[in-house]
Legacy VTK file of the C-alpha trace (Angstrom):
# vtk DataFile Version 3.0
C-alpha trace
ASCII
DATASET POLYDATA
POINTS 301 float
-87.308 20.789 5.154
-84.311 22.259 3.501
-83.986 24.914 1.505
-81.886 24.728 -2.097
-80.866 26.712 -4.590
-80.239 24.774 -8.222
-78.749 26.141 -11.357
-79.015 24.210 -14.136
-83.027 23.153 -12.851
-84.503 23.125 -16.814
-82.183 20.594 -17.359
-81.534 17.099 -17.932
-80.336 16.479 -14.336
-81.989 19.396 -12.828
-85.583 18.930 -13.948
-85.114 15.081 -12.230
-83.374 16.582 -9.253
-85.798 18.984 -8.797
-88.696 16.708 -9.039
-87.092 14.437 -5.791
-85.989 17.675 -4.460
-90.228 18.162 -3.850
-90.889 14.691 -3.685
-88.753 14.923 -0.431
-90.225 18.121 0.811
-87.603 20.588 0.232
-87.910 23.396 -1.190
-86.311 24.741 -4.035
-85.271 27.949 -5.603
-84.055 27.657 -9.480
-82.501 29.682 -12.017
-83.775 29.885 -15.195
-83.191 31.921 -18.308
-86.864 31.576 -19.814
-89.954 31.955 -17.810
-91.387 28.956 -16.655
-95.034 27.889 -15.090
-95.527 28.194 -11.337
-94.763 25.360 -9.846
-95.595 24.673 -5.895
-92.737 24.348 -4.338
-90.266 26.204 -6.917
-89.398 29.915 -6.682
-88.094 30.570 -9.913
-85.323 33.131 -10.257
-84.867 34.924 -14.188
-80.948 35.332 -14.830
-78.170 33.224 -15.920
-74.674 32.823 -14.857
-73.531 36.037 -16.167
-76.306 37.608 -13.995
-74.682 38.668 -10.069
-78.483 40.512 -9.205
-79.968 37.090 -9.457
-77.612 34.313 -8.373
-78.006 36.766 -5.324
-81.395 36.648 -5.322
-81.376 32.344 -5.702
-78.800 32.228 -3.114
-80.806 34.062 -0.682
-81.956 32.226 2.349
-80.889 28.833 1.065
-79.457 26.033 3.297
-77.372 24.613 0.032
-76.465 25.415 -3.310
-76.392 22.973 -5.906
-74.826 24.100 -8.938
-75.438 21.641 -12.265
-75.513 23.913 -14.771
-72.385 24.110 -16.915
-71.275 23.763 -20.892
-71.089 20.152 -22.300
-70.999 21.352 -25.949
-69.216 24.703 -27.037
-67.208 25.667 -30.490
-64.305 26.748 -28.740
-62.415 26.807 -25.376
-63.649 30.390 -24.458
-67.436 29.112 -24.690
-66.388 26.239 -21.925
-64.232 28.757 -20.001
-67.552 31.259 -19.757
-69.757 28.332 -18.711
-67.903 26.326 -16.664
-65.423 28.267 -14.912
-66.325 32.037 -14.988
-69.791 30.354 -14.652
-68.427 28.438 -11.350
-66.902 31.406 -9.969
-69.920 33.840 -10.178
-71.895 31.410 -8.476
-69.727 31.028 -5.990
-69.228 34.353 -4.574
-72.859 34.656 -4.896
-73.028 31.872 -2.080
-70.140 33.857 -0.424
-71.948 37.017 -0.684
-75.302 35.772 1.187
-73.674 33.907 3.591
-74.326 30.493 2.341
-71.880 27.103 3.896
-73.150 24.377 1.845
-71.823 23.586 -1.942
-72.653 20.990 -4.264
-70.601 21.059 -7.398
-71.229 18.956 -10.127
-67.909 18.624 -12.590
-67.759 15.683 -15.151
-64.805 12.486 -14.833
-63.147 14.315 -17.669
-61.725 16.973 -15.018
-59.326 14.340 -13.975
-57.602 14.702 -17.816
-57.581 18.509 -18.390
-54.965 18.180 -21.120
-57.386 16.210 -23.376
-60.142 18.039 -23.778
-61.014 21.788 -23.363
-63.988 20.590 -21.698
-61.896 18.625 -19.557
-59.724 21.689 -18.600
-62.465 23.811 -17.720
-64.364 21.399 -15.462
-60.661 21.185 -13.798
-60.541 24.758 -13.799
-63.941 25.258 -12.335
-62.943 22.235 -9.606
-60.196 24.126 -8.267
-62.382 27.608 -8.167
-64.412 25.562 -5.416
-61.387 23.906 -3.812
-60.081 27.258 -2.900
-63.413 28.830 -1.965
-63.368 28.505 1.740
-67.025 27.536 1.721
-68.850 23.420 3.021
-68.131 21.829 -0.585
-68.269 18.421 -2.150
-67.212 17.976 -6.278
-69.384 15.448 -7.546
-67.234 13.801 -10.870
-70.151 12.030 -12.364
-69.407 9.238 -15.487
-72.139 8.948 -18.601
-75.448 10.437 -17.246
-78.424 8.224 -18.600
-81.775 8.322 -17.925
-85.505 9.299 -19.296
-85.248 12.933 -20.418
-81.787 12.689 -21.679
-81.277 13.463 -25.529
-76.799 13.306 -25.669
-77.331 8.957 -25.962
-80.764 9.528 -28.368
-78.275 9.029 -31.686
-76.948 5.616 -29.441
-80.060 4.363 -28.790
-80.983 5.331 -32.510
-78.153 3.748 -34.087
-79.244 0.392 -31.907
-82.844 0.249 -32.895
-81.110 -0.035 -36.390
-79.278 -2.994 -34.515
-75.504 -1.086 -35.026
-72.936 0.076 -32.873
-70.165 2.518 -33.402
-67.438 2.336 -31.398
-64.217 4.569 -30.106
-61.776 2.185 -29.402
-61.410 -0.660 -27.040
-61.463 2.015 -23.538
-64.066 1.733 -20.920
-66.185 3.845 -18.938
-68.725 4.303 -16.323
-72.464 5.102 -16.198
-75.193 6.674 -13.200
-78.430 6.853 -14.281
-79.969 10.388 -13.837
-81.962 9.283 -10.865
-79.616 8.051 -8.752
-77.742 11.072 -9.484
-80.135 13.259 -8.190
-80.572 11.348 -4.708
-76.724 11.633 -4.459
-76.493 15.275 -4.732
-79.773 15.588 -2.221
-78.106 13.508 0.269
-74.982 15.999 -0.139
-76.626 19.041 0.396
-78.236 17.865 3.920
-74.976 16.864 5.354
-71.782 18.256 6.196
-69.568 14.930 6.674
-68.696 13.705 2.860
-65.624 13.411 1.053
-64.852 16.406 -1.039
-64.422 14.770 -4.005
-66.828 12.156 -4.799
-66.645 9.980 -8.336
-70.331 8.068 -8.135
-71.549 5.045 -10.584
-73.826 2.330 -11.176
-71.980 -0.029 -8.872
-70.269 -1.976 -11.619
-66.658 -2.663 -10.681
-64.443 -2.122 -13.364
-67.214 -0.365 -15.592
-68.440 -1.127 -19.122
-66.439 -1.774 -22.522
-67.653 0.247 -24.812
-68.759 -3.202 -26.479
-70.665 -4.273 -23.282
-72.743 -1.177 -22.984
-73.500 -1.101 -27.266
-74.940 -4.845 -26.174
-76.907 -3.259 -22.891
-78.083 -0.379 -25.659
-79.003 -2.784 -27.831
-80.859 -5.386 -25.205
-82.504 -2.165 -23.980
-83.918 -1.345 -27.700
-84.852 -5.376 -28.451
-82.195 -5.915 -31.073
-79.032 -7.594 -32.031
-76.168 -5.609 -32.224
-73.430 -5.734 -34.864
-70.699 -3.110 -33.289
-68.129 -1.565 -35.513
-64.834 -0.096 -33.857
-63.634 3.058 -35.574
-60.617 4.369 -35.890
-59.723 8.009 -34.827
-59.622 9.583 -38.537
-62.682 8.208 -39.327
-64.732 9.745 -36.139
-62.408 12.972 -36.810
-63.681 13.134 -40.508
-67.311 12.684 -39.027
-66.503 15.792 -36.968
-65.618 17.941 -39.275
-68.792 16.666 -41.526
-70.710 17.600 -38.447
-69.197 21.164 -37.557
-70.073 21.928 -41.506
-73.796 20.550 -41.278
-74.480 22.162 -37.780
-71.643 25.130 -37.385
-71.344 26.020 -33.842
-74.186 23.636 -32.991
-72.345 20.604 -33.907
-72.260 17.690 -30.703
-69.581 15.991 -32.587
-66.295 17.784 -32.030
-62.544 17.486 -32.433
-62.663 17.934 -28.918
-64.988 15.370 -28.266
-63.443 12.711 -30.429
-60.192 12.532 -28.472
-62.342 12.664 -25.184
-64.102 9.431 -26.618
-60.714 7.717 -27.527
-59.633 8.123 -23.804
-59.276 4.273 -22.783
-60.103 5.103 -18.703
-63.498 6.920 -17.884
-64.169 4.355 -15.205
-64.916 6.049 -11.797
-62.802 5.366 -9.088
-63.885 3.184 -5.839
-61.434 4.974 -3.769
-63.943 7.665 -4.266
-67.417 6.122 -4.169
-69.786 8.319 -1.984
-69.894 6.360 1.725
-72.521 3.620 1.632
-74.408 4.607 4.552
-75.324 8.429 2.383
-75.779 6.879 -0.730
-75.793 3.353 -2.874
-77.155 3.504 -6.605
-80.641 1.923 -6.480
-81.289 1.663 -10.343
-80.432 -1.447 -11.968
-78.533 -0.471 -15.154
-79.975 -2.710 -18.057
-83.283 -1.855 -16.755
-82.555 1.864 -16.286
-81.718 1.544 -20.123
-85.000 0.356 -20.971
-87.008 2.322 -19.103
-84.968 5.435 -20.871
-85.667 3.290 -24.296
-89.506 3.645 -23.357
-89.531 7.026 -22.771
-87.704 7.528 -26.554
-90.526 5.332 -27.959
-93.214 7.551 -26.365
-92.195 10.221 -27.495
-91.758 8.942 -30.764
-87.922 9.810 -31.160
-87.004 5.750 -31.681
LINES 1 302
301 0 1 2 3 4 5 6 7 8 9 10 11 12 13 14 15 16 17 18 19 20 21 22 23 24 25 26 27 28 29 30 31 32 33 34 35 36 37 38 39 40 41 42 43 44 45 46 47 48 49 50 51 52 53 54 55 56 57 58 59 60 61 62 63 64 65 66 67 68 69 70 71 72 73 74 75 76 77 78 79 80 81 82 83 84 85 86 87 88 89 90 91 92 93 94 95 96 97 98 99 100 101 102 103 104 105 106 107 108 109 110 111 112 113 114 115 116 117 118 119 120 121 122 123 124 125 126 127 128 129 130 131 132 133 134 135 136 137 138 139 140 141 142 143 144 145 146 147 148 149 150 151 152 153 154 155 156 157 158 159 160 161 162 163 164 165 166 167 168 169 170 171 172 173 174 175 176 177 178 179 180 181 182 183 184 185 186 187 188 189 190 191 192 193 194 195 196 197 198 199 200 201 202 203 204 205 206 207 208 209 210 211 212 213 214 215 216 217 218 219 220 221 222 223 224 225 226 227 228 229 230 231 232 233 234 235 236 237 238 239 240 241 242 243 244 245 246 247 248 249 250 251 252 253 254 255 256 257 258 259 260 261 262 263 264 265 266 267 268 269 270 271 272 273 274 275 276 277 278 279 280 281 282 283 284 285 286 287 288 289 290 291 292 293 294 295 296 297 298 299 300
């Protein structure tokens, strides 16, 4: 039994990698910044990033830290600079401070482009924070995250039901499903021999078009697709519609649109996690149904 410490745990990827994290008989101490029920299993710690008392107190007598929580949305570059790298650096001396080896980051694929996004530049920023920390760490680069429980693909899968497709450009990209994911980073924090810095996928050499995956979308929804590529002012112009309909809660930024106009976010193999710690186990059109299912039962498709 290992111990763990997660940030990020009320999460997309850290509710999942906390449910294998008990399914395989760790257990787990999480940070949270709203109470949540007792769980058995799951010591609960109240803070947040900006809070040294209690990434102390999570880092406390754990065998590994894995840190997942970080800011995928923000309205400016100091909102990703708080999350993801002061964010990363608090959390780090925290595992400094109690001793702790063992580090699990997880960054995104766009850290490889820091000059494209500020998103991009932060998870780059945050990267090198654990580079130079002098503690056991592995960067985990993940591509798309998919997967039950995930709500950033909902308009996608939305869009498909209605049996369209929007699409940035001609680029590709890579996908994990949320899942796999989470056995990945397990795996990580129970050994010491990996890579530093891992980029993990589906399996698919040479990724998806963004045409292929619309047609996955759509075979996972039951329906035709008829995909549309858009040029940059139009998905620009959408931006700025959003930004004015949402303000600082808008998911469809300037930022975001030249991220999505990138023509690379395939991971690389020269960085796929060894085969004998890890090999993706879900299947990715059926991954995308079963994540189609759990929209339907919810009644958000």
């Amino acid at each position: 039994m290992t111990k763990i410490a997660i940030t990020g745990g009320t999460g997309f990827v850290g509710t999942r990698l906390i449910e294998l994290a008990l399914y395989a008989g760790h257990q787990v101490r999480a940070l949270t910044r709203r109470a949540q029920p007792a769980r058995q299993g799951v010591t609960w710690i109240g803070g947040d990033l900006e809070t040294p008392q209690a990434l102390a107190e999570l880092c406390a007598g754990a065998d590994a830290v894995i840190h997942v929580a970080g800011v995928v949305n923000a309205p400016d570059r100091a909102g990703f600079a708080a999350g993801n790298i002061e964010g990363t650096r608090n959390m780090l001396d925290a595992a400094k401070h109690v001793g702790g080896r063992r580090f699990v980051h997880v960054s995104s694929l766009a850290a490889r482009e820091p000059e494209l996004s500020a998103y991009g530049w932060s998870k780059a920023q945050g990267d090198a924070l654990v580079q130079a920390s002098g503690l056991d760490w592995t960067i985990v680069r993940p591509p798309a995250i998919y997967g039950p429980g995930d709500l950033e693909m909902l308009e996608l899968f939305k869009l498909a039901n209605r049996g369209l497709a929007l699409l940035p450009g001609n680029g590709r990209i890579s996908l994990i499903e949320v899942s796999d994911l989470g056995h990945l980073l397990l795996a990580l924090a129970t050994t010491g021999t990996c890579p530093h810095i891992l980029d993990p996928d589906d399996g698919r050499d040479g990724g998806w078009t963004h045409r292929e995956f619309a047609h996955a979308i759509g075979a996972a929804t039951g329906r035709r697709i008829v995909a549309i590529n858009l040029p940059r002012p139009a998905l620009l112009a959408g931006a700025w519609l959003d930004q004015l309909a949402r303000g600082k809660g808008a998911k469809l930024t300037p930022d975001r649109v030249d991220y999505f106009f990138h023509p690379d976010w395939v991971s690389d193999p020269d960085r796929r996690p060894p085969s004998s710690l890890w090999v993706p186990r879900v299947e990715t059109f059926a991954g995308l149904a079963r994540t189609a299912a759990w929209y339907r039962e919810r009644g958000l498709l």
